[in-house]
C-alpha positions as CSV (number, residue, x, y, z in Angstrom):
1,X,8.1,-30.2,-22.8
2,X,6.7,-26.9,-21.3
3,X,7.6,-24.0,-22.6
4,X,9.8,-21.0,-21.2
5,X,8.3,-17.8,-20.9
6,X,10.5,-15.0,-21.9
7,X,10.8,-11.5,-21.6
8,X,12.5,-8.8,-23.4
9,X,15.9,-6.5,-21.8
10,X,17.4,-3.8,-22.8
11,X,20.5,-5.7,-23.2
12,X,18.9,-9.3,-24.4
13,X,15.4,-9.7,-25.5
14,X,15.5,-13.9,-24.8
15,X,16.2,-13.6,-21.3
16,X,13.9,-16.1,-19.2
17,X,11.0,-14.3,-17.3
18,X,12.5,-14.3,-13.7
19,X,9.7,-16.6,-11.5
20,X,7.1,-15.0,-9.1
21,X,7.8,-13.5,-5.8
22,X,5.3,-12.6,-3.2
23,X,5.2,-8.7,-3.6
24,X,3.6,-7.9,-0.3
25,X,4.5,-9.9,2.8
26,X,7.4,-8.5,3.5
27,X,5.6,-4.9,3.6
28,X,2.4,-6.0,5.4
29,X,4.7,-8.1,8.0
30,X,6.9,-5.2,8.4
31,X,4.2,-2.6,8.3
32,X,0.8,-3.6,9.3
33,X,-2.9,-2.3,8.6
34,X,-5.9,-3.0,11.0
35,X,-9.8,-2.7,9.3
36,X,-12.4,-1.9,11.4
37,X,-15.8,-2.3,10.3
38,X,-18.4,1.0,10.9
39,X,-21.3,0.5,8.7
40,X,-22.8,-2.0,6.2
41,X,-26.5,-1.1,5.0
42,X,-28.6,1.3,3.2
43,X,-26.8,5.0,3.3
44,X,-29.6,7.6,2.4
45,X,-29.0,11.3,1.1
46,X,-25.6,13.2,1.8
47,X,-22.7,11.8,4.2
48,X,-19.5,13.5,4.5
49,X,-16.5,11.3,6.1
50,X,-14.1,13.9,7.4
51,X,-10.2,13.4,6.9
52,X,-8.6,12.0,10.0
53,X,-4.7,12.0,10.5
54,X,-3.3,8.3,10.3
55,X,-6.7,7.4,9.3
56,X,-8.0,5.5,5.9
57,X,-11.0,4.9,4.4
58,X,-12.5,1.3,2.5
59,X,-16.0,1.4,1.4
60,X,-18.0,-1.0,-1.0
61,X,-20.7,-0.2,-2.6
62,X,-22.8,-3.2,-2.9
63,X,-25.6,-2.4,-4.2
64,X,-27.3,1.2,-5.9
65,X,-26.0,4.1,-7.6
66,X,-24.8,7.1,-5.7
67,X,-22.3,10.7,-6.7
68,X,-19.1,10.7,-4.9
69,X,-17.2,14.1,-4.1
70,X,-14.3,16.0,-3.4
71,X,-13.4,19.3,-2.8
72,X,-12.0,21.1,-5.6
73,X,-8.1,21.1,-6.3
74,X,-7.6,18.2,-3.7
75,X,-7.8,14.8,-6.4
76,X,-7.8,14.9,-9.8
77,X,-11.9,13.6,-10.3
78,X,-14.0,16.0,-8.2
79,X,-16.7,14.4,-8.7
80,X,-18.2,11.7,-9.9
81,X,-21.2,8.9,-10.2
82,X,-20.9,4.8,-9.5
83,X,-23.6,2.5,-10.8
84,X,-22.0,-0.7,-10.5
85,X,-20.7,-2.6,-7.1
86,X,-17.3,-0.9,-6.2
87,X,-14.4,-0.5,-4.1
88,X,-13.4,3.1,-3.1
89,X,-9.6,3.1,-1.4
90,X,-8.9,6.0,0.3
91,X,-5.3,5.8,1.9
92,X,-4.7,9.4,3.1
93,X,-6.9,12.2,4.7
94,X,-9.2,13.3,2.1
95,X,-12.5,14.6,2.8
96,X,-15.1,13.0,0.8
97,X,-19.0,12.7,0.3
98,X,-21.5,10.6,-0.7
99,X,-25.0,12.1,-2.1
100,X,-27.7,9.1,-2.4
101,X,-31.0,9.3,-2.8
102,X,-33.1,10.4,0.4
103,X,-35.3,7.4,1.4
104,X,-33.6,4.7,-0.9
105,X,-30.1,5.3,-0.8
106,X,-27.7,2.5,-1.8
107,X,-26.1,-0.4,0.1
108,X,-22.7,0.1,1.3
109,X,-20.2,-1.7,3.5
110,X,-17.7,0.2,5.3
111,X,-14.3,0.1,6.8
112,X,-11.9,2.7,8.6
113,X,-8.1,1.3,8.1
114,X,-5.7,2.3,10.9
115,X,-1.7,2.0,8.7
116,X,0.9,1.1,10.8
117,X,3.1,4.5,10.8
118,X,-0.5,6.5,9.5
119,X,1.1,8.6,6.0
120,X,4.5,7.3,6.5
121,X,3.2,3.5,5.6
122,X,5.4,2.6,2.6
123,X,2.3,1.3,0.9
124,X,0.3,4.6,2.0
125,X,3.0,6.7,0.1
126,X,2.5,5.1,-3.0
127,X,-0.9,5.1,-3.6
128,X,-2.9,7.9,-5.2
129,X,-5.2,9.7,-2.4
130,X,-8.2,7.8,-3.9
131,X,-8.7,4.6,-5.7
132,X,-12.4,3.6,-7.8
133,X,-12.1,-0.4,-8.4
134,X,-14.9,-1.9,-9.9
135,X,-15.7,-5.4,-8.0
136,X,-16.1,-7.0,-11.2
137,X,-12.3,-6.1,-12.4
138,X,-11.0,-8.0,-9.7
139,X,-10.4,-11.8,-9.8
140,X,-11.6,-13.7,-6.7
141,X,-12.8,-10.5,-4.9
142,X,-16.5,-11.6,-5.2
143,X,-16.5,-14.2,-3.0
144,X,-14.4,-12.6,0.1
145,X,-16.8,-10.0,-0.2
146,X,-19.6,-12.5,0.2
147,X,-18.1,-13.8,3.2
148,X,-17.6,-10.3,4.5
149,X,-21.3,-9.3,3.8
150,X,-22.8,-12.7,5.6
151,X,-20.4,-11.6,8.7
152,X,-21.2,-7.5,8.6
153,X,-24.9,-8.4,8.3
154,X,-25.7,-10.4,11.2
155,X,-24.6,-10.5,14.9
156,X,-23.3,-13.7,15.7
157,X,-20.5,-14.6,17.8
158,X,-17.0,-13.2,16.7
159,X,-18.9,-11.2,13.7
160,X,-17.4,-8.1,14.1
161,X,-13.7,-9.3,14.6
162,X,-13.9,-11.9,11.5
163,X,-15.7,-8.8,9.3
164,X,-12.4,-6.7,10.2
165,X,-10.6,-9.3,9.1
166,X,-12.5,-10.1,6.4
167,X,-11.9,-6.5,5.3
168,X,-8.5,-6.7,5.8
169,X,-8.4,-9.5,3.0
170,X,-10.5,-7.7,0.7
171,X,-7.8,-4.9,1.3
172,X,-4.8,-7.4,0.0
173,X,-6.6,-8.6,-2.8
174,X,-7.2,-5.0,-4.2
175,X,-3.7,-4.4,-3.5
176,X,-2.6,-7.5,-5.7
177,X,-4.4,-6.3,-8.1
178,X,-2.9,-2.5,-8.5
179,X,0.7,-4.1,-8.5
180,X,-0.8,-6.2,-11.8
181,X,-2.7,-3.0,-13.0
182,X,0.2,0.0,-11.9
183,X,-1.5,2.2,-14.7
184,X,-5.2,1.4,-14.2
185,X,-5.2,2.3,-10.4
186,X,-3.4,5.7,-11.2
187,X,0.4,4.9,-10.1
188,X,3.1,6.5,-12.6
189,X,5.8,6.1,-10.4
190,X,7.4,4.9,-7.2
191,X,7.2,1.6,-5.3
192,X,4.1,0.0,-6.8
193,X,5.6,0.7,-10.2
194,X,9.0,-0.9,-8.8
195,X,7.0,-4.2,-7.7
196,X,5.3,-4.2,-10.4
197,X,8.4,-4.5,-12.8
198,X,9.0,-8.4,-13.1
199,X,13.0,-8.1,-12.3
200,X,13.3,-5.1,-9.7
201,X,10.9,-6.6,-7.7
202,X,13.0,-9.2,-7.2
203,X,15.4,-6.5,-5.9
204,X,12.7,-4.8,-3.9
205,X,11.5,-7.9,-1.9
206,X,15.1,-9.2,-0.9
207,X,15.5,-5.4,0.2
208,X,12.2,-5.7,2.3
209,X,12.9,-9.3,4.0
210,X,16.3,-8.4,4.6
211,X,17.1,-4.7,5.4
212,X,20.5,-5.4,7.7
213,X,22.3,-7.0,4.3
214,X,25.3,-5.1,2.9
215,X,23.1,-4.2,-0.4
216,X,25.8,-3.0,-2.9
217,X,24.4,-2.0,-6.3
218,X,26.1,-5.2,-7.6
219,X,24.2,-7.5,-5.0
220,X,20.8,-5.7,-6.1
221,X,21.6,-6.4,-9.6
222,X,22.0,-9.9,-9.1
223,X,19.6,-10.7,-7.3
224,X,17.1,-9.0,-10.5
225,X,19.4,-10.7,-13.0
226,X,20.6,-7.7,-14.1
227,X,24.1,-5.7,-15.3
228,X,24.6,-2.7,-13.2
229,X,24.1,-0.3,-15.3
230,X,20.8,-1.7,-16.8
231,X,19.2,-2.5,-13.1
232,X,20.7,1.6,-12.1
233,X,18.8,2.8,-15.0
234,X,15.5,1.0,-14.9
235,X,15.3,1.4,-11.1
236,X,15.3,5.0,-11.7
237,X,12.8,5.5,-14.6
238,X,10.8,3.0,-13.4
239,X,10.9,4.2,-9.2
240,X,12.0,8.0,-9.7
241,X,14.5,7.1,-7.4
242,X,17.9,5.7,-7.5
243,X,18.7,2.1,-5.3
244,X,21.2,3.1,-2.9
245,X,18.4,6.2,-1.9
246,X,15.5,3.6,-2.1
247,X,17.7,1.7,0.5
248,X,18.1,4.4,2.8
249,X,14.2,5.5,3.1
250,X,12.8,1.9,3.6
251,X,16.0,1.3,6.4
252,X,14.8,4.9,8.1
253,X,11.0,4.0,7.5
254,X,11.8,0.6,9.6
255,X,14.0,2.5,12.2
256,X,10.7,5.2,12.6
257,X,8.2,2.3,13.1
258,X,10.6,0.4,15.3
259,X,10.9,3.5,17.4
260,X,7.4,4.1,17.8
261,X,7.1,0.2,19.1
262,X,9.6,1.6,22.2
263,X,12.8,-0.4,20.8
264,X,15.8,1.0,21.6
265,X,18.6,3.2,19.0
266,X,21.2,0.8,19.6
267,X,18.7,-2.2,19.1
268,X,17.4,-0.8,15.8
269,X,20.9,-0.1,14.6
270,X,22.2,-3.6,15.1
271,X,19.0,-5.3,13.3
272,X,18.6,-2.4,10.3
273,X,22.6,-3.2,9.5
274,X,24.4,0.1,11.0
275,X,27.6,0.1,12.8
276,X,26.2,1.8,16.2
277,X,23.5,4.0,17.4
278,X,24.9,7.0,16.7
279,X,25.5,6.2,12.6
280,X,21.8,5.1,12.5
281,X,20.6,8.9,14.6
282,X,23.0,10.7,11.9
283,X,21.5,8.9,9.3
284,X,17.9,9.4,10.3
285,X,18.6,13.1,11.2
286,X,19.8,13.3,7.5
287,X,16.3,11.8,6.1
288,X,14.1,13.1,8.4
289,X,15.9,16.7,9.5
290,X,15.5,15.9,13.2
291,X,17.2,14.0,16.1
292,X,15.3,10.0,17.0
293,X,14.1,11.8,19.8
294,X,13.0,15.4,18.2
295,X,11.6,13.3,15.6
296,X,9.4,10.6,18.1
297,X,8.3,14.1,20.7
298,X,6.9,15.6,17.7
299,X,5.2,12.0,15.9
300,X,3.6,11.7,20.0
């Protein structure tokens, strides 16, 4: 007879572990990333990769040893030195700079990533403004990054498309592997923190695959096999937000994006769960302190 696994509650410490749910469909499907490969080879003495509105960076270093830096006050590790194959994540603006030696610098692969909704991705928001991953800390990375560099290292038909995507694959897989290690990629708080809570996550995905549902704190609780008062409690240490105001940003976050695809108020509003357009613009002028239409003039 197998086992149960169990884990502990504030209220019962023998309540069954509640099974696995996939943490990042729903997010990807709702808000989507493109890769797009820009150099794989040697990179010799200094290169400085300027910060680009909507614009994120993915580099690997394969190969070498090289310093990595930032500007002062703008991340918490100005600089730095790599000798082992890494990723580097960076998911916002941040100007940074490789030094490597002159002639034989190291070997790096590199990727810009275009967010769906640039710093307003849900994913964006949660992450740290840079991530250091070695290659060797993630399981099953190795070999997606072999297929990658066979694809980014010779021109054959369809090479550059399938090395985007490839890239793209590379980025779920480190992104699996900061909702298992929350503390180790630098998240305290927040989303990541609230998928990576075994119960709440349950809460967090029903939430993300179905926005439009009348989600009381009661129906949220249920669905993490929870009392009310314990799912209210942990949602907010664990988050640093309470559920009903988590609801409202991810409903506003999927009316922005759906407005910047060109659908309609009064479409949005019937699909995100509102009574009319006008309850959905009073809602969004509330989170956002502008009218749809201030608010999509001024995103351009």
């Amino acid at each position: 007879m197998k086992s149960v696994k169990r884990v502990q509650s504030s209220k019962d410490n023998t309540l069954p572990a509640p099974p696995t749910v996939d943490r990042l469909s729903a997010l990807l499907d709702r808000f989507r990333v493109h890769a797009s490969l820009f150099h794989t080879g040697a990179l010799c003495g200094t290169t400085v990769f300027q910060p680009q509105p909507g614009r994120a960076f993915l580099h690997v270093l394969r190969r070498g040893e090289m310093e990595v830096r930032h500007r002062a006050g703008e991340t918490q590790m100005t600089r730095f030195r790599i000798t082992e194959p890494t990723v580097l994540l960076y998911p916002r603006p941040l100007r940074h700079t490789f030094v490597n030696a002159p002639r034989e610098g190291s070997d790096l692969t590199c990727a810009t990533l275009d967010f769906s909704g640039g710093e307003h991705h849900p994913i964006v928001q949660a992450l740290p403004s840079m991530l250091r991953v070695p290659v060797s800390s993630v399981d099953g990375l190795m070999p997606a990054l072999d297929l990658l560099f066979a694809e980014a290292d010779r021109v054959r038909c369809g090479s550059r498309l399938l090395a985007d995507r490839l890239f793209e694959v590379v980025l779920i897989q480190l992104l699996r592997w900061i909702l298992d290690h929350p503390e180790q990629a630098g998240v305290s708080s927040g989303l990541i923190m609230g998928l990576s809570h075994p119960r709440l996550a349950r809460a967090l995905v029903a939430v993300h695959q179905s926005p439009s549902d009348d989600w009381s704190l009661a129906k949220m609780a249920s669905v993490a096999g929870m009392s009310r008062s314990a799912f209210a409690d942990t949602f907010k240490a664990v988050t640093g937000t309470t559920p009903a105001a988590y609801l409202t940003d991810w409903r506003m976050s999927l009316a922005a994006s759906m407005m910047r695809s060109g659908q309609q108020i009064k479409t949005i509003a019937a699909e995100l769960g509102f009574a009319s357009g006008s309850s959905l613009a009073k809602a969004f002028k509330q989170r956002f302190h502008a009218s749809p239409r201030e608010w999509l003039a001024s995103a351009g």
